[in-house]
C-alpha positions in Angstrom: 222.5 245.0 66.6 221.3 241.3 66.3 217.7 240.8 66.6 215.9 237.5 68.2 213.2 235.7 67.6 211.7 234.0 70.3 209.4 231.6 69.5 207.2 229.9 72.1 205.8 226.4 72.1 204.3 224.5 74.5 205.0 221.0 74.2 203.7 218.8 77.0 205.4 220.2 80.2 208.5 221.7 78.0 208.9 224.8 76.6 211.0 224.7 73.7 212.5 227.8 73.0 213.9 229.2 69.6 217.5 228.4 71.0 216.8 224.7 70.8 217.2 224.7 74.8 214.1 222.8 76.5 213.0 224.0 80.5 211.3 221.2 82.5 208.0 223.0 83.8 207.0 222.2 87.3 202.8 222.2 87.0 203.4 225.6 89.2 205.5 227.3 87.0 203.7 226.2 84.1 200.2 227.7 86.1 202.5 231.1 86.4 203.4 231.0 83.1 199.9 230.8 81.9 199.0 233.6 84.4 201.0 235.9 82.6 199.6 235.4 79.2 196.2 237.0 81.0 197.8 240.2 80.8 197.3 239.5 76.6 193.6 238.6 76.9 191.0 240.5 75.2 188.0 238.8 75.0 185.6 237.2 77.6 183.2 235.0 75.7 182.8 232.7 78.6 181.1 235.2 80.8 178.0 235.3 78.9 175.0 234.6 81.0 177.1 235.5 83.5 176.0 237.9 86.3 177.5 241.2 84.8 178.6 242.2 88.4 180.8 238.6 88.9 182.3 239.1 84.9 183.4 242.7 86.0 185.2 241.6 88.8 186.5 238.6 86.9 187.9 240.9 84.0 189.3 243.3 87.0 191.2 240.3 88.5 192.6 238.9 85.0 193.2 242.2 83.5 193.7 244.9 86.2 194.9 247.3 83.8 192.0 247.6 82.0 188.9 249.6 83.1 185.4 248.0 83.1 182.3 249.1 82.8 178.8 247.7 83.0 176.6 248.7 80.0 172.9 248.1 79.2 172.4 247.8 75.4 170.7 251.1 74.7 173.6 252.8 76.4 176.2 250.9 74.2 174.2 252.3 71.0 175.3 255.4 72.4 178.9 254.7 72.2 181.1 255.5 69.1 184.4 255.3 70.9 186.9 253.1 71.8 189.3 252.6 73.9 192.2 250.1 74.2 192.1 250.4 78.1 188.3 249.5 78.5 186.3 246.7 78.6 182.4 247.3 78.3 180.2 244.4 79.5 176.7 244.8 77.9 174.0 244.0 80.2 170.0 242.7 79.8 167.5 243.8 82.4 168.2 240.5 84.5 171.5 241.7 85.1 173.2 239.1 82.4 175.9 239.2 80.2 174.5 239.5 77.1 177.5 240.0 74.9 180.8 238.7 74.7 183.0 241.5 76.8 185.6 242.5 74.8 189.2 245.3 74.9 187.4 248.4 73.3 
């Protein structure tokens, strides 16, 4: 069997595929194109500071597949597992983000 690889790269409002072909991307296709590259996102840095509530639901609507849970920092020093289907936001007393929420 013949194997492909695809190679992505976004050029402008092209997508240039391995195949030489180039697709013209309408700004909405190219917004549902980036939409689906959330499904590969693993880390949240911009949520820190963040209210810890508001990034959990933000990570639920990005990454619905993953579970998410809200996590003071003594709890998290509990923690020695991980797990590829989890997100653990680490929380302060003010209810802020206080590390970057991460796959794990």
């Amino acid at each position: 069997s013949r194997s492909w690889l695809c190679l992505l790269v976004l050029c402008g409002c092209s997508l240039v595929l391995a195949s030489q072909r180039r697709i013209h991307l309408t700004e909405e296709s190219f917004a549902d194109l980036q939409g689906s590259f959330n499904s590969f996102k693993v880390e949240w840095p911009e949520l820190i500071g963040v209210d810890a509530k508001e990034a959990s639901a933000t990570v639920q609507r990005e990454r619905p597949d993953l579970v998410v849970e809200i996590v003071t920092l003594e709890e998290l020093k509990g923690q020695t597992d991980t797990n590829d289907s989890r997100v653990l936001i680490v929380r302060d007393e003010e209810y802020r983000v206080r590390r970057v929420p991460t796959v794990g």
